[in-house]
Structures are given as structure tokens and as C-alpha cells.
FITOR-442219 format. One record per residue: x, y, z of N, C-alpha, C in turn; residue number from 1; residue in three letters. Coordinates in steps of 0.001 Angstrom, whole numbers, plus 500000, padded with zeros to 6 digits. Layout:
# residues N
+--------+--------+--------+--------+--------+--------+--------+--------+--------+-----+------+
|    n.u |    n.v |    n.w |   ca.u |   ca.v |   ca.w |    c.u |    c.v |    c.w | seq | type |
+--------+--------+--------+--------+--------+--------+--------+--------+--------+-----+------+
|      X |      Y |      Z |      X |      Y |      Z |      X |      Y |      Z | NUM |  ALA |
...
+--------+--------+--------+--------+--------+--------+--------+--------+--------+-----+------+
This chain:
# residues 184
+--------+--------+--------+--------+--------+--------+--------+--------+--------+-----+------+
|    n.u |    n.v |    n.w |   ca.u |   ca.v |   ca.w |    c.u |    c.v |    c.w | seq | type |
+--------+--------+--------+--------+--------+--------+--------+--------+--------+-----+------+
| 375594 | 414603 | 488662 | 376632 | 413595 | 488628 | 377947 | 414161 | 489153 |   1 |  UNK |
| 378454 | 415575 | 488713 | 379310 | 416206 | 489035 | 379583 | 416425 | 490899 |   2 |  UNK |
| 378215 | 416660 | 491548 | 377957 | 417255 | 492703 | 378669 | 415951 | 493558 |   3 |  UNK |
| 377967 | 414526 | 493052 | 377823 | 413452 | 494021 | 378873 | 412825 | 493687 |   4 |  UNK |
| 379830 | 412495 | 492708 | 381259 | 412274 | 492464 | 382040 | 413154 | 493417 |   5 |  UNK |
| 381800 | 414686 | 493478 | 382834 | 415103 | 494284 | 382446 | 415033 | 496141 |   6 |  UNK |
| 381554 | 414836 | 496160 | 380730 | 414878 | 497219 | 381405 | 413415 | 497757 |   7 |  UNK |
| 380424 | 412367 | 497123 | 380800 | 410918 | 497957 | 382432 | 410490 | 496871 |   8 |  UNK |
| 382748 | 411168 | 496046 | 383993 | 410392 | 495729 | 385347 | 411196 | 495996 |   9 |  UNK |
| 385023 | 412289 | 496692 | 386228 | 412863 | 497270 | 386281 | 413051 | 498428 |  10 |  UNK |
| 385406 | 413946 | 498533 | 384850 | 415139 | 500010 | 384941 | 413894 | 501211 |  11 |  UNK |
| 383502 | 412857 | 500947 | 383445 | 411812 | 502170 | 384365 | 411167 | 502082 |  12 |  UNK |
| 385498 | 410065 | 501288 | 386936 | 409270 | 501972 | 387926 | 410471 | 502955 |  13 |  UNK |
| 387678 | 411673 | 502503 | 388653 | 412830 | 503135 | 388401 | 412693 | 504279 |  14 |  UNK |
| 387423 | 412956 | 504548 | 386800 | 413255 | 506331 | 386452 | 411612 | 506836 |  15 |  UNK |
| 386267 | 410787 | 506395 | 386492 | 409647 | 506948 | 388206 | 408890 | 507291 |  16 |  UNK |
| 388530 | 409206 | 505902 | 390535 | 409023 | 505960 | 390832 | 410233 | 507668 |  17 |  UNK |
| 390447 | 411734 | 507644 | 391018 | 412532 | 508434 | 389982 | 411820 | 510028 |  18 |  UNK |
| 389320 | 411601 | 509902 | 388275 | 410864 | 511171 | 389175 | 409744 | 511346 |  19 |  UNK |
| 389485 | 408751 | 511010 | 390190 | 407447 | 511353 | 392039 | 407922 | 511886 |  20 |  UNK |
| 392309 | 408810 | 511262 | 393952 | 409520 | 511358 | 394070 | 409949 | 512998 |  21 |  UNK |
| 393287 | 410587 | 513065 | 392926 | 411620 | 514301 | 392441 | 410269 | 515532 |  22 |  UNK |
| 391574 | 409682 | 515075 | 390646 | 408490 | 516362 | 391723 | 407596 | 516686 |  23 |  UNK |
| 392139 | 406830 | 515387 | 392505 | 405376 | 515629 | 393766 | 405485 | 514487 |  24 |  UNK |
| 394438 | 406385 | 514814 | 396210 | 406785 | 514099 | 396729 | 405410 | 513322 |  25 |  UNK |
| 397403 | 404599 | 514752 | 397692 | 403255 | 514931 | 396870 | 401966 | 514226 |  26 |  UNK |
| 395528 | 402373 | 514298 | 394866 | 400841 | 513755 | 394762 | 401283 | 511871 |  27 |  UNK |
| 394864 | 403049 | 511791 | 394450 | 403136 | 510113 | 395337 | 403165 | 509658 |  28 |  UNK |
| 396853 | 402990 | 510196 | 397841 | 402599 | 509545 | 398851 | 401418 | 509404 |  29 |  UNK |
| 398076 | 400556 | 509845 | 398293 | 399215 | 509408 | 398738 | 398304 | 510692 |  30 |  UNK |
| 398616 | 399304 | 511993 | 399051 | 398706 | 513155 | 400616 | 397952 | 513404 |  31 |  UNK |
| 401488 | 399358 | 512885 | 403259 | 398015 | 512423 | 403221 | 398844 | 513801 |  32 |  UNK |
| 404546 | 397353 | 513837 | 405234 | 397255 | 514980 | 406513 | 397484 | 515246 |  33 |  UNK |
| 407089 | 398356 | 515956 | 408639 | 398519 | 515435 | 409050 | 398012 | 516895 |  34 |  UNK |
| 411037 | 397661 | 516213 | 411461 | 396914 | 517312 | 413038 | 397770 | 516632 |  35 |  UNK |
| 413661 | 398549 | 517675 | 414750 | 399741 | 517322 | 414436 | 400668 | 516404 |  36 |  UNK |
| 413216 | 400844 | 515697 | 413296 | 401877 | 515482 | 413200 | 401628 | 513888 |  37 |  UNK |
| 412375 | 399967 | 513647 | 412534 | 399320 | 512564 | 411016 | 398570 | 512557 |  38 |  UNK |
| 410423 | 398132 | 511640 | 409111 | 397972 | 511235 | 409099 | 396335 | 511151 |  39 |  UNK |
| 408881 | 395748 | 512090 | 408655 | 394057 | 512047 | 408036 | 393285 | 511541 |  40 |  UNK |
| 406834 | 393961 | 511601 | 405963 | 393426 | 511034 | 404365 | 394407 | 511418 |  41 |  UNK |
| 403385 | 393108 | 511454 | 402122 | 394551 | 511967 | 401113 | 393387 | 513105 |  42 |  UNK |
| 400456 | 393738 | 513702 | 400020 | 393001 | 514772 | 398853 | 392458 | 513979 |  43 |  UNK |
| 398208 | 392823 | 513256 | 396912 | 392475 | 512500 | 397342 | 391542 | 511428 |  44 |  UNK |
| 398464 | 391161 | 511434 | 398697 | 390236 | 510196 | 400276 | 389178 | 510821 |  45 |  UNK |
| 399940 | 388030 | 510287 | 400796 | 386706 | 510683 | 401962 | 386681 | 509127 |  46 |  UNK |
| 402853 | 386670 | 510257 | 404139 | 386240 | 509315 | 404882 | 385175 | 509763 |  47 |  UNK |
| 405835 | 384645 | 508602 | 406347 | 383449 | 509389 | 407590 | 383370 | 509774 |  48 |  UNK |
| 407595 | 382693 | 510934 | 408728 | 382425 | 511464 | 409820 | 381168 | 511413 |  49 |  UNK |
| 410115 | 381141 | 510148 | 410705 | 380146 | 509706 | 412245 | 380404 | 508749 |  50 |  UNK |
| 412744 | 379494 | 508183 | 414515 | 379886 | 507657 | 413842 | 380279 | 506318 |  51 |  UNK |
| 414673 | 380542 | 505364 | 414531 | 380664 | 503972 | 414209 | 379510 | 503397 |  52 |  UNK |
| 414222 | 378340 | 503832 | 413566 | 377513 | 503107 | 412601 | 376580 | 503961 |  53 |  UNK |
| 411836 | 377503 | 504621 | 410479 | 377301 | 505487 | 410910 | 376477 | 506692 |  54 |  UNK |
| 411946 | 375796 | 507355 | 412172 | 375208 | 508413 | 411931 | 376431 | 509940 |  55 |  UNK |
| 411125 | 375599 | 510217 | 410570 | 376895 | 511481 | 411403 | 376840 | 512535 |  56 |  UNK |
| 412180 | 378406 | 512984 | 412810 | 378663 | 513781 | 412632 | 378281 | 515293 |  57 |  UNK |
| 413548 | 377257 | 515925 | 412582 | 376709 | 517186 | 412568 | 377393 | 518330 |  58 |  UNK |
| 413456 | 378884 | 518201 | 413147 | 379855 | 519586 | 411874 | 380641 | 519113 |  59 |  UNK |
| 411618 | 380255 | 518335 | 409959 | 381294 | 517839 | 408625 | 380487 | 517930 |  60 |  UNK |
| 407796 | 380925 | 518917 | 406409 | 380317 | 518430 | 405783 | 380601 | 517169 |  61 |  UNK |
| 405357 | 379554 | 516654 | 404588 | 379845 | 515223 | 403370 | 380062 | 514723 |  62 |  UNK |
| 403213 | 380664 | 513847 | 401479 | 380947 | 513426 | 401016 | 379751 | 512822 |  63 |  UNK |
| 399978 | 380598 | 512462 | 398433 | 379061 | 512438 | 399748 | 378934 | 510743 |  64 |  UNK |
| 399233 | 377607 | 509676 | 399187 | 377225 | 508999 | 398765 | 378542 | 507771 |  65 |  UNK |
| 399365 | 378830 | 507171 | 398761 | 379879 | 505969 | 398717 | 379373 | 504035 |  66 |  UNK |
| 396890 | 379839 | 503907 | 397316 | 379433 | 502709 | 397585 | 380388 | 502222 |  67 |  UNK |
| 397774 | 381834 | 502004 | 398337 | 382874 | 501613 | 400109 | 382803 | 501571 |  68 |  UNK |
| 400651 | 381406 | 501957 | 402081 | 382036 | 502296 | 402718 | 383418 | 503009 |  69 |  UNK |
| 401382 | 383591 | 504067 | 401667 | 384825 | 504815 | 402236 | 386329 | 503693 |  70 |  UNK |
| 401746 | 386225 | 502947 | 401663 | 387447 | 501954 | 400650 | 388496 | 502419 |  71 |  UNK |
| 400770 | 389364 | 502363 | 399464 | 390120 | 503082 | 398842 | 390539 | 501825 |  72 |  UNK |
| 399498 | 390627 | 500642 | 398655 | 391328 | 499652 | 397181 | 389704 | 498524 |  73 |  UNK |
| 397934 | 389120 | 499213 | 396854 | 387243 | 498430 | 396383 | 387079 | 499992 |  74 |  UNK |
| 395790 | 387709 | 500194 | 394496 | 386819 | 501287 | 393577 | 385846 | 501604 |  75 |  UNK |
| 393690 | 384738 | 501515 | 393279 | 383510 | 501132 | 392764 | 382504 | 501934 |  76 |  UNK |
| 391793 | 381793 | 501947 | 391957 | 380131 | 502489 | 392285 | 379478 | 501514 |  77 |  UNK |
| 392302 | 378412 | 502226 | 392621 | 376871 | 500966 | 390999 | 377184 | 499999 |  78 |  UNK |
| 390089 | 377091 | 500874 | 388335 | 376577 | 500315 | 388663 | 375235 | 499871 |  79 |  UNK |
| 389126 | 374234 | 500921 | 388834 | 373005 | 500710 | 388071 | 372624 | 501574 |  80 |  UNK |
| 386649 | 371705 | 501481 | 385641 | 371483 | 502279 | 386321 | 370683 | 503845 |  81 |  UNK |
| 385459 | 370018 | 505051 | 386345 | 369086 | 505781 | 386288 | 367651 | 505536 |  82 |  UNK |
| 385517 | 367216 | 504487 | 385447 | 366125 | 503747 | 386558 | 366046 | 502845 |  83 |  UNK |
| 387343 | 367482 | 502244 | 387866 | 367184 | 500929 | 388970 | 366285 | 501508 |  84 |  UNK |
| 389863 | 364824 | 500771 | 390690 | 364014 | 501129 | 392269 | 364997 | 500694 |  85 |  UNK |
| 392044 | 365943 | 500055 | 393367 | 367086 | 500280 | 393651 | 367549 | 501216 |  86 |  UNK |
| 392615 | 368275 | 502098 | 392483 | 368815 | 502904 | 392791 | 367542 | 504361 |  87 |  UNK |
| 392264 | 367075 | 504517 | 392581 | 365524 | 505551 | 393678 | 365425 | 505278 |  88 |  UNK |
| 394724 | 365121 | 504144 | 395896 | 364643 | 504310 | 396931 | 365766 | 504380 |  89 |  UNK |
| 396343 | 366952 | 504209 | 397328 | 368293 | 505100 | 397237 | 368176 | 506224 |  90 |  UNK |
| 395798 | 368301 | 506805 | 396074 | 368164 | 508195 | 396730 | 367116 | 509020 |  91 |  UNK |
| 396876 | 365811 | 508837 | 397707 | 365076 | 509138 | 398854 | 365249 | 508790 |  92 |  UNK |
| 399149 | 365557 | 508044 | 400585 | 365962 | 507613 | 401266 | 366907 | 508503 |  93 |  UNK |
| 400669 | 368020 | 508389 | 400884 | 369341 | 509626 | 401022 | 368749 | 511158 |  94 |  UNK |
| 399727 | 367566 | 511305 | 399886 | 367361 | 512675 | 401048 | 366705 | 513389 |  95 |  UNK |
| 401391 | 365761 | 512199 | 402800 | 364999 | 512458 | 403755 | 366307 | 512410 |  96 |  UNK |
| 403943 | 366796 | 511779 | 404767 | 367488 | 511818 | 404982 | 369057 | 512928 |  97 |  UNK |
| 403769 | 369152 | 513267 | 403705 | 370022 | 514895 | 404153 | 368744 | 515848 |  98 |  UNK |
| 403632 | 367678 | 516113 | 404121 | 367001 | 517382 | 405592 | 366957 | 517101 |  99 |  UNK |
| 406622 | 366679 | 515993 | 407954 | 366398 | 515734 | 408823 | 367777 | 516433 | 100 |  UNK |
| 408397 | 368585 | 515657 | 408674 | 370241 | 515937 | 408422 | 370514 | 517725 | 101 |  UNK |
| 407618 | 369878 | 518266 | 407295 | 370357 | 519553 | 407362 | 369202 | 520684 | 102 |  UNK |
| 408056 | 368051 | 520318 | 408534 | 366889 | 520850 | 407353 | 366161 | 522069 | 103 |  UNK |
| 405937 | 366410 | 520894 | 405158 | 365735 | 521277 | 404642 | 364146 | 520741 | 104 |  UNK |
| 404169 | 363232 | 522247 | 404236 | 361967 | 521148 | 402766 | 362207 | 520462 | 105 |  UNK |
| 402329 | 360987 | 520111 | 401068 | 360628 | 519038 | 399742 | 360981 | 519752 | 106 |  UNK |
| 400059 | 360553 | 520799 | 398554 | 360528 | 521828 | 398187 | 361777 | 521927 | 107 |  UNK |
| 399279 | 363186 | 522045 | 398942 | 364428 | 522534 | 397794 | 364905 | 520856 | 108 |  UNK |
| 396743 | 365533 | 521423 | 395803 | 366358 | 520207 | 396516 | 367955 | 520512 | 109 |  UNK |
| 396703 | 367966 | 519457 | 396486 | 368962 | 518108 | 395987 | 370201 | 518136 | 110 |  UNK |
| 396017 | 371234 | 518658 | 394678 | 372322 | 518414 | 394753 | 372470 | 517031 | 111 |  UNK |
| 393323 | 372396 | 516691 | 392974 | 372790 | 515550 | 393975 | 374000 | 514492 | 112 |  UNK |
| 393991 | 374899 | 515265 | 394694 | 375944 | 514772 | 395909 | 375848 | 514171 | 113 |  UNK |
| 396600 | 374773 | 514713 | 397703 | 374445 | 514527 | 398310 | 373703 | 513361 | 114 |  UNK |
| 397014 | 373328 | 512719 | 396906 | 372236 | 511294 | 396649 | 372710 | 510357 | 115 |  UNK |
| 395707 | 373909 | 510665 | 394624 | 374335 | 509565 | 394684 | 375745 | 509308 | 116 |  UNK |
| 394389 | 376094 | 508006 | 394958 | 378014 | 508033 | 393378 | 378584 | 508003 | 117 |  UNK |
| 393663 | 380021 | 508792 | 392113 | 380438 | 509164 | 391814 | 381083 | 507243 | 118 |  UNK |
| 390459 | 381362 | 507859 | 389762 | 382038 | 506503 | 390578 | 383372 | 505573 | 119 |  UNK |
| 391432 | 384266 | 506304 | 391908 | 384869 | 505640 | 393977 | 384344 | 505348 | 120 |  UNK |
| 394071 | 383417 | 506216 | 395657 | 382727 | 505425 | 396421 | 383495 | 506165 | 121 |  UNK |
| 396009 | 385016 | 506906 | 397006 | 385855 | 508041 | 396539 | 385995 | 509083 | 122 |  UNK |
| 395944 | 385310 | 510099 | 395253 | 385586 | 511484 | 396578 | 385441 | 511964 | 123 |  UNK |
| 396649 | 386690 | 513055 | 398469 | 386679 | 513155 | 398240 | 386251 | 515076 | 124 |  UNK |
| 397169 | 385705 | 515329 | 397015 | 384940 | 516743 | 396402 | 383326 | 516846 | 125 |  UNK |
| 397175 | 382535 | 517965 | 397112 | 381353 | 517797 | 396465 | 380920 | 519373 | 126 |  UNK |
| 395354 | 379763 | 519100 | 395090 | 379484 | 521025 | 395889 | 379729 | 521618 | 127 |  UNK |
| 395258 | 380133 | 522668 | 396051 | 379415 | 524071 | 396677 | 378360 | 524272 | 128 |  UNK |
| 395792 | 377394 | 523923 | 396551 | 375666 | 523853 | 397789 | 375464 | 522991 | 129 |  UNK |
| 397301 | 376005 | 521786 | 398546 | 376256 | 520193 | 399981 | 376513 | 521488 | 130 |  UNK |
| 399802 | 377888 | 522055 | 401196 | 378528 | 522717 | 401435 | 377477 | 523874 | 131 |  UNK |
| 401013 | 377128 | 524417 | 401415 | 376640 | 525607 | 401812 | 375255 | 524894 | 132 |  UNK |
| 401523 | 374229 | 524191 | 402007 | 373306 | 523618 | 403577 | 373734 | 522909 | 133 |  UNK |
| 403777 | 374876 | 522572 | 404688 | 375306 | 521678 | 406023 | 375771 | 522772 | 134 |  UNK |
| 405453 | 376226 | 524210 | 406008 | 376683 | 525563 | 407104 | 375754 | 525634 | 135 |  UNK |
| 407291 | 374567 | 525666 | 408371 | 373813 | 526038 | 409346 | 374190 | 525469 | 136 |  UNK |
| 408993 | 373508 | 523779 | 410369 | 374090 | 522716 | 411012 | 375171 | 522673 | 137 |  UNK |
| 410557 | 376395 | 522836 | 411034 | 377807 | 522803 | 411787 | 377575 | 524054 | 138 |  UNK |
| 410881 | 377571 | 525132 | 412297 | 377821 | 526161 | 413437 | 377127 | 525686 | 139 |  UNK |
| 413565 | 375423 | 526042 | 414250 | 374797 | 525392 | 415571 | 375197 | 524207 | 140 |  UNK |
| 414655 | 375846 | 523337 | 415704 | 376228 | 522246 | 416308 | 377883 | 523080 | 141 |  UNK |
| 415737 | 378438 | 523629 | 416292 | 379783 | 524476 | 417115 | 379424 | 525483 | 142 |  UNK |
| 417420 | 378527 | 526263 | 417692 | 378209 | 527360 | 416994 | 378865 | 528514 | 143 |  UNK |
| 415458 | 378494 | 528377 | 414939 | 379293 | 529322 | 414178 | 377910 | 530408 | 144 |  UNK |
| 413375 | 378225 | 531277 | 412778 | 378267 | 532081 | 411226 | 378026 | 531620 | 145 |  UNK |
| 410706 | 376919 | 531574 | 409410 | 376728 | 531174 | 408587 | 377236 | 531237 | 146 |  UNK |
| 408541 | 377725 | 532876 | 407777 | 377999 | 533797 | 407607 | 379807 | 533350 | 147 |  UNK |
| 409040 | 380099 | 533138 | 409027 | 381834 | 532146 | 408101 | 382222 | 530982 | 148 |  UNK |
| 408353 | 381113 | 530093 | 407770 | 381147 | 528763 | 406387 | 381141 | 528969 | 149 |  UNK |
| 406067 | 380274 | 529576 | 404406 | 379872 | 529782 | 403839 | 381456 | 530757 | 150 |  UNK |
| 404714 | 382365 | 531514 | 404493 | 383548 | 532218 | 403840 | 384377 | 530680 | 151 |  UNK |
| 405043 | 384313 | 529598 | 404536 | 385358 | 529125 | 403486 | 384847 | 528141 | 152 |  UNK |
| 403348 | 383678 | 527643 | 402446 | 383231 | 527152 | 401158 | 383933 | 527835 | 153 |  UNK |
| 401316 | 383903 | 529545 | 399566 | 383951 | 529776 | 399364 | 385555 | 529700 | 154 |  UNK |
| 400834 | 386646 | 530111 | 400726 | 388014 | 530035 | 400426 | 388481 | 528317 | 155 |  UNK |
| 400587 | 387786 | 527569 | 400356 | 388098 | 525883 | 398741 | 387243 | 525834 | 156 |  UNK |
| 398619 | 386490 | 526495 | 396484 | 386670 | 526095 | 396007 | 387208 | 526393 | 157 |  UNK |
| 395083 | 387838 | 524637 | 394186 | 388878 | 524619 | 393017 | 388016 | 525587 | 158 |  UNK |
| 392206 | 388641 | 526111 | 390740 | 388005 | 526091 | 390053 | 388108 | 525320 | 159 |  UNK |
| 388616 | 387466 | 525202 | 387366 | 387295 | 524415 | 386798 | 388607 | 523575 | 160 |  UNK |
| 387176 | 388980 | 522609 | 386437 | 390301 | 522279 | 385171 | 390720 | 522882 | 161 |  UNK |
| 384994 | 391681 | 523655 | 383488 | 391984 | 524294 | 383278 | 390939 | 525323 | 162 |  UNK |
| 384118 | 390047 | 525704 | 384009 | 389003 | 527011 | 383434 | 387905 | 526471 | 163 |  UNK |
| 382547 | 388243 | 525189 | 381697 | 386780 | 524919 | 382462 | 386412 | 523170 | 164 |  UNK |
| 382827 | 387112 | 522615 | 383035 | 386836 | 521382 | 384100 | 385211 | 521556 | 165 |  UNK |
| 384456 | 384240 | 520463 | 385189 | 383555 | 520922 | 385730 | 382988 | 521549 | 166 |  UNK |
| 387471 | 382817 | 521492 | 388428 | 382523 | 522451 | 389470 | 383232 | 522611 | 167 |  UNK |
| 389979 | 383007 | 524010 | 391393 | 384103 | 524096 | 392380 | 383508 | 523143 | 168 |  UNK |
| 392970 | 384113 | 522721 | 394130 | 383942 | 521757 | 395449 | 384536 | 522351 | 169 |  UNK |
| 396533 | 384378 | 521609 | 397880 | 384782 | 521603 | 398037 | 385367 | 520734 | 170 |  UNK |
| 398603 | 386793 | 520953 | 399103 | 386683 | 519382 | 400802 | 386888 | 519214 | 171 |  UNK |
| 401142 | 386074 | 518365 | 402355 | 385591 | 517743 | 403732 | 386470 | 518008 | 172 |  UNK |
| 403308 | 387326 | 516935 | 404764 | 388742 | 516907 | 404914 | 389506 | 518236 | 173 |  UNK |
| 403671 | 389706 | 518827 | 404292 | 390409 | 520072 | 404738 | 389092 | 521406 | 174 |  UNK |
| 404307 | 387922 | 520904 | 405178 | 387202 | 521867 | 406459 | 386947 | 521734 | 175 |  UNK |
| 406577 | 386867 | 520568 | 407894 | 386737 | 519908 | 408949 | 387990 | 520552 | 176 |  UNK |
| 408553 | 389144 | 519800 | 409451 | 390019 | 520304 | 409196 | 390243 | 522076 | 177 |  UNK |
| 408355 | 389776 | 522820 | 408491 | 390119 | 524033 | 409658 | 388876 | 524228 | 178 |  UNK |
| 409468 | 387953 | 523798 | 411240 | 386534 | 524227 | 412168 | 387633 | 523456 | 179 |  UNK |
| 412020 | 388045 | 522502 | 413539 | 388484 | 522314 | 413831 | 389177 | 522863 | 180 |  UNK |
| 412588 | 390478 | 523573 | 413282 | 391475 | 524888 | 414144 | 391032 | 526041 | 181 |  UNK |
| 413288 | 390021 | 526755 | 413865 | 388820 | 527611 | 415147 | 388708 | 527436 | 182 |  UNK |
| 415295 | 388484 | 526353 | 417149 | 387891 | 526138 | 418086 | 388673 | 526245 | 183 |  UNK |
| 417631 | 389872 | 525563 | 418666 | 391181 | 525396 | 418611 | 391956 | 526973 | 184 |  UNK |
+--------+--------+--------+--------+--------+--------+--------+--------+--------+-----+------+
């Protein structure tokens, strides 16, 4: 008992902790992101971009919907089914309230993403469609150039994990801070 406690409960996290330090520095330490020399946030996790009392900042594109309240330590979905009538009247709710935010009328759809919070409440990347719908307002509120925003929109999509996994995504914080480079 003594041997295999120190064995698998010390010895192996050591050399796996010193294996991950050495390989992948950056991804085993939480992947933050600094901007002067200051810790923003982390690329693997969605925060929000909104005032102190949740009104979303309109030079910032925004993340998916979170039921975690973007906490990283409560990792969460809702776990409401797509039948549940809670769940239906968030997403309508959200949707009205993305077209208002992004001065779209009724007719324009929705990406999904945009209504609904993924399985863990911090997926800190949003479609393609999500950003480019969101492209107008930001410039807009930046005084930019549509045609700019939507540039870096397409230079910030990842592709398909392994070419086939999924969809390309955006992700959020580094678009963000790439507009605020822009400005400065």
C-alpha cells in the first residue's frame, strides 16, 4: 500500500506535472493571455464582455450565452432539455435581444450559439456567422471600417480541429484584444 501510494500518488503526477511543464508550458498553465504585461484573461475560457451590470459593451464582440456566469470555477450548462418551455423562452429572449444589440431586423436567424450556452457555460469561441453578424456593430461602435473588422474576424478563425472535427470558430478574447491593438 505504502509502495503504490508513493508510486502512483506522488512519483507519477510529478513526472506527468514535469512532462506537461517542459511539452506544453502554455496549455498546463491555464493558457492566460497577457496584454502589457497583465493577465486578461485565458484563451480556453469565455469571459464577459459586458458593464457591471451585464449591458454588453458594443466595441466588443461577445461570447456564446453562459450558464456558469462565465465563472471558471462553476462549470455548467443550464441541463434544460430542447422541449423544456424555460429553455424556449430564453432562447427567444436572447434572440430578441442579439438582433436589438446588433441592429438586426426579425427576419435575420440567429446562430445558434448566440442564444444558447455550450455544455461547459465557458466555450470562449463563437461561429463564424455569431462574428460576422456581430462585425457591423463593433466597427460601428469603433469608428471603423466594416470591411476591417470582418478582415480580422476571418484572420482570428481557427479551422476544424484535424480538418474534419466540427466548425471553424472565432475565438472571442483574442479578437477582442486584436481591435484593441488596432486602435492603439
Amino acid at each position: 500500500m505504502v509502495i503504490f501510494t508513493v508510486v502512483l500518488g506522488i512519483a507519477f503526477p510529478l513526472v506527468v506535472t514535469g512532462i506537461a511543464q517542459v511539452a506544453f508550458s502554455d496549455k498546463a498553465n491555464g493558457s492566460l493571455v497577457t496584454k502589457d504585461g497583465k493577465v486578461v484573461g485565458s484563451s480556453m475560457l469565455a469571459q464577459s464582455f459586458t458593464t457591471k451590470d451585464g449591458t454588453p459593451i458594443r466595441k466588443y464582440f461577445q461570447e456564446r450565452p453562459s450558464a456558469a456566469n462565465y465563472d471558471p470555477s462553476y462549470s455548467t450548462g443550464s441541463n434544460l432539455g430542447p422541449t423544456n418551455p424555460k429553455l424556449i423562452a430564453m432562447v427567444a429572449k436572447r434572440a430578441k435581444a442579439y438582433r436589438t444589440l446588433n441592429g438586426l431586423s426579425n427576419n435575420v436567424k440567429v446562430p445558434v450559439d448566440a442564444v444558447t450556452a455550450s455544455g461547459s457555460g465557458l466555450d470562449p469561441d463563437i461561429s463564424v456567422a455569431n462574428a460576422r453578424l456581430q462585425a457591423a456593430r463593433v466597427a460601428d461602435a469603433r469608428g471603423l471600417d466594416t470591411a476591417t473588422v470582418m478582415k480580422l474576424v476571418d484572420d482570428h478563425t481557427d479551422e476544424r480541429p484535424l480538418g474534419i472535427i466540427g466548425e471553424k470558430t472565432v475565438n472571442v478574447l483574442d479578437l477582442n484584444l486584436a481591435l484593441d491593438r488596432l486602435a492603439s
